[in-house]
N, C-alpha and C positions, 0 to 999 in steps of 0.2 A: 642429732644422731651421733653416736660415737663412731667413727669412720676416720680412718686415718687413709683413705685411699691419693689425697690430695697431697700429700705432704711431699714436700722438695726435699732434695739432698741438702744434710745438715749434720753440722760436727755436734758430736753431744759429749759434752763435760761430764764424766759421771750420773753419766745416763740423762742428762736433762735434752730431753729431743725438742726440734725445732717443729714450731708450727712445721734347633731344637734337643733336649738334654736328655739322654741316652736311660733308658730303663735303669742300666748298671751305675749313671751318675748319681740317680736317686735312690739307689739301694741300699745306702749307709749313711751314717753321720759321719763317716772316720774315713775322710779321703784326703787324698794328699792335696797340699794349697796350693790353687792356681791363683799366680799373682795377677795384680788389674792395677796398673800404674806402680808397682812394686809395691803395693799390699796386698794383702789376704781378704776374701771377702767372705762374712758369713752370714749361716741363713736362717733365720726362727721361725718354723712355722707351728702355728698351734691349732687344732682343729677340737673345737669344744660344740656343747652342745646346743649351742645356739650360734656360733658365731668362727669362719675361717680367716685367721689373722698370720700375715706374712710380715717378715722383718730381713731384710738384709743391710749389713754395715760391715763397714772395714773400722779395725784400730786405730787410732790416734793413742799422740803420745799421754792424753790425759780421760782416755771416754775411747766414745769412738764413732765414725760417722755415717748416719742414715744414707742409702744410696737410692732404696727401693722400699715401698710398702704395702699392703693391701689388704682388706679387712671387707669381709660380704660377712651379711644375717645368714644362716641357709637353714636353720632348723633343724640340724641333726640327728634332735633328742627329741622332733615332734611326735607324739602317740608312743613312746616306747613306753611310757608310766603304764599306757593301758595293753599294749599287745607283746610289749618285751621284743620288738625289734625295730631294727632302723628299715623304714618304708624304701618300697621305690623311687617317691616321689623325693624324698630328702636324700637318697643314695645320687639319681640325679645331679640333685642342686652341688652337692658335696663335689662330686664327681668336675662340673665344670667350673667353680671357683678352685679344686686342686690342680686344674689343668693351666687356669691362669697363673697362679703360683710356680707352678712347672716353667710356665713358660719366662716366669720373672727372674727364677734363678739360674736359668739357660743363660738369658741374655746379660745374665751379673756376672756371670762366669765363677760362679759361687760352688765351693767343692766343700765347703766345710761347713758340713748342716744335721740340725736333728728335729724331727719333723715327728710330734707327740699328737696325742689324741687322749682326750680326758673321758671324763663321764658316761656318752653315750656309748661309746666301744667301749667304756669298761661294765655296761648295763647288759646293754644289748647281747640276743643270746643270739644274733648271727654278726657279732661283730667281727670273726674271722671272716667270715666269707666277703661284708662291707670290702674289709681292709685287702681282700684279694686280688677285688674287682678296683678299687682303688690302682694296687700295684699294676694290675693289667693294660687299665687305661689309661692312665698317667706316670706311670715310673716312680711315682710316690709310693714307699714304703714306711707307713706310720706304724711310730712307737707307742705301744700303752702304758701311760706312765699311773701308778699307784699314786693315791691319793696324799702321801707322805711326801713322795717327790713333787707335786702338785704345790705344796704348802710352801716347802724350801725353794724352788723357783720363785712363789710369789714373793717370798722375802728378800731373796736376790736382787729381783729386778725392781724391789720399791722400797728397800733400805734406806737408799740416798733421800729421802723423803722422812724417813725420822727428826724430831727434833733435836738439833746439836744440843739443845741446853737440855732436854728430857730426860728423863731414865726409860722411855722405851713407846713401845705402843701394842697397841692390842688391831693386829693386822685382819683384815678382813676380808674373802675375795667371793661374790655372788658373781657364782658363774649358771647358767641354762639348767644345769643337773645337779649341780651339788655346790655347796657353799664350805669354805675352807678360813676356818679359825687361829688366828697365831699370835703369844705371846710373843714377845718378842724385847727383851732388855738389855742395855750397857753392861759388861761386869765394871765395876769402879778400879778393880786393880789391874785388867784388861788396857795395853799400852795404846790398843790401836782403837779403842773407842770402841768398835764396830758393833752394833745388835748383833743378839745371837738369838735364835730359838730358846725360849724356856719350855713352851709347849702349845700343845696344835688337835686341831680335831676337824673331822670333817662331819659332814650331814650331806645325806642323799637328797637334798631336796634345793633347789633352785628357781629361775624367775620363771622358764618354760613348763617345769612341771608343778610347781604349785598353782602356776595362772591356769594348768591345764586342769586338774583336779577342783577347784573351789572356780575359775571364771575369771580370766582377764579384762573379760572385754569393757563389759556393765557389772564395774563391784559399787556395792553400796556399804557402807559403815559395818554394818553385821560381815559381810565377806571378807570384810580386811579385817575387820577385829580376828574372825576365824585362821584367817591366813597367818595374823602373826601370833596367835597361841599354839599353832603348828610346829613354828620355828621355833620359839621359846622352850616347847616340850621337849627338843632335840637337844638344844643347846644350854637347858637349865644345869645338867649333870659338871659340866665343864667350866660355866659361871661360878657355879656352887666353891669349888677348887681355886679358880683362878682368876676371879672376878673381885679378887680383896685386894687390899694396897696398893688404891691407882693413884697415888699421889706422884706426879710428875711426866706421866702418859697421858699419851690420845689416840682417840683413834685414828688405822689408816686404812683408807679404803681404796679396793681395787676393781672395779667393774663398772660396765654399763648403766649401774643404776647410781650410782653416786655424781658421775662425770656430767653423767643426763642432770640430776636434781643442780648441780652446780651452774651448769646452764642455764636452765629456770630461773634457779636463784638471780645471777646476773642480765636475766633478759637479754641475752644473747637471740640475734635474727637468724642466725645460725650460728653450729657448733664449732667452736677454736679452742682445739688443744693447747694453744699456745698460753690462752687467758684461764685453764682448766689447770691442765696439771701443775700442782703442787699448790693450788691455793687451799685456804682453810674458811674454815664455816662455824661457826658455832652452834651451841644447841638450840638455841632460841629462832636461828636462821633458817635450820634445814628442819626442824617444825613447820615452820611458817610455808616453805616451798611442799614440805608434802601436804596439808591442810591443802594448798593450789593445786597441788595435781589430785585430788580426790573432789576438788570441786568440779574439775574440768571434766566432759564427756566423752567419749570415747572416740568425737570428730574431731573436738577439738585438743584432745592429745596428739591425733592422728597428723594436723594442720601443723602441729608444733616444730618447726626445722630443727629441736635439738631432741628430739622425740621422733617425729615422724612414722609412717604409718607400718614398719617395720616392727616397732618398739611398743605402738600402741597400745598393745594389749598383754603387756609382759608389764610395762613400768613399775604399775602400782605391788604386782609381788614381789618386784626387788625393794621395794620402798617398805612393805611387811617384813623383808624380812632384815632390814635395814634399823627398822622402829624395834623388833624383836633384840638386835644385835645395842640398840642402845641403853634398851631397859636393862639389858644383863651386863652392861659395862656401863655405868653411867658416869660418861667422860665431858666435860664441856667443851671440848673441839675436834675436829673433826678434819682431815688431811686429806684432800682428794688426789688420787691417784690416776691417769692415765697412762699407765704403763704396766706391765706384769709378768707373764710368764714367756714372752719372748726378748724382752731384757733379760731375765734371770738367765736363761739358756746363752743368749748370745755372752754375756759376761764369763757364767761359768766355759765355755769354751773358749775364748782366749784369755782367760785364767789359765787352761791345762796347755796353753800352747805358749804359756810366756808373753804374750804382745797386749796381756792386759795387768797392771799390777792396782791401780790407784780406782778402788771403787765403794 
């Protein structure tokens, strides 16, 4: 399982990370900085629709360093494909993994935060009311960030992950609701190197609601072939455009499902970010790992410690739409990322505050 709940305080170089607060403190991103050993401490929280992921760090002179983290499943976006809203029961879940986050960036002493919500609150048609009850019970007031800031986040915070010697890559991020597309290229007369967006597209369709519509639990060949002709029909128009002259790219992926197959792949007893992020894969590798997880059943995906029974029944349509995302780029390698849009946030805010330049 992808869970960064364990993780110790750790300095990160350019993002390479290491293996009670008052209604009004959570009511903004734009607070003034309360120092903690004479730094600034900030807070990422991103709340998608599968998954509640918390990040606090302070700046370093070169990165900056993990203090605090925390990452629960809660199912956000469960059933909104069929009834168009977020349930009791996932209101719930939501509700006390943001309390625990609340209470992480209390005791961080963390004032400078921006706390988004993707997918589900942008689906959901009582996604005010969610985000009210949210603010009521936990002081958390969540931002809904459009699908375009969605993209530029993920590039943000999985840049440093490009190939230095490349001309660029075709960015990927499968999230719960929606999957999010991005070119991404050096200019050569560009001093600082740095990738830049060329161009991005999103698709409403992700690992929670595709498993939800065609079956998670028990797929068989015919379901996943279906599942990834789904993905394919979204994203052909986009390939069609931008799918030409991959000479010197690869791909970089951002989610659950890739970090998971990576796992797999190394027969890992359990999941370690540390042996995870930024390694590569080739096509011939992450083949072979999904051929394994379509042979496995749905107990024993369930038994899998870098799977477990959270993940169960999601995998295989991150992995459709994964195979969709290969056939329309067809790159020979392939860049795992465990990191994404609570990097891009925290960088872009000590970016606007000066205490970050080198990223």
């Amino acid at each position: 399982m992808n869970d960064d709940t364990g993780l110790r305080d750790g300095h990160v170089p350019r993002g390479e990370l290491p293996g009670s607060a008052t209604t009004a403190a959570l009511a903004t991103a734009e607070r003034p900085h309360v120092q903690s050993s004479g730094t600034s401490v900030y807070a990422a929280l991103d709340l998608g629709t599968n998954n509640c992921r918390l990040l606090i760090a302070c700046p370093t002179h070169d990165g900056f360093r993990v203090v605090d983290s925390f990452s629960r499943i809660i199912r956000l976006g469960e059933g909104i494909s069929a009834t168009g809203c977020i349930s009791e029961a996932a209101t719930e879940r939501a509700v006390a993994a943001l309390s625990i986050c609340r209470d992480k960036i209390q005791f961080r002493r963390a004032r400078r935060l921006r706390l988004i919500a993707t997918e589900a609150c942008r689906a959901a048609s009582n996604a005010q009311d969610f985000r009210d009850r949210v603010a009521a019970e936990t002081g958390i007031h969540l931002e809904v960030i459009d699908r375009e800031t969605e993209a530029a986040l993920a590039v943000l915070g999985c840049s440093p992950l490009v190939d230095p010697k490349g001309r660029g890559a075709i960015l990927f991020d499968i999230g719960g609701g929606s999957t999010e597309l991005v070119r991404i290229e050096r200019d050569p007369h560009d001093k600082d190197r740095k990738p830049r967006i060329k161009s991005w597209m999103s698709i409403p369709l992700g690992v929670v609601t595709l498993a939800e519509h065609f079956g998670g639990r028990d797929v068989t060949a015919e379901s996943y072939a279906r599942m990834q002709q789904e993905v394919a029909g979204h994203i052909a128009p986009f390939a069609e455009v931008h799918g030409r002259d991959l000479a010197d790219m690869h791909l970089l992926g951002t989610s659950g499902t890739v970090t998971t197959l990576a796992g797999i792949h190394l027969n890992l007893a359990r999941y370690d970010r540390r042996r995870i992020d930024g390694i590569w894969l080739d096509d011939d590798e992450i083949s072979a790992t999904v051929t394994r997880l379509l042979g496995m059943s749905y107990e024993e995906r369930a038994n899998n410690n870098c799977i477990s029974v959270e993940r169960a029944d999601l995998v295989l349509a991150g992995c459709a739409i994964l195979d969709a995302i290969r056939h329309a780029f067809p790159l020979p390698r392939l860049r795992v990322a465990d990191r994404g849009l609570r990097e891009g946030m925290l960088v872009e805010m000590m970016r606007e505050d000066g205490s970050l330049r080198s990223w």
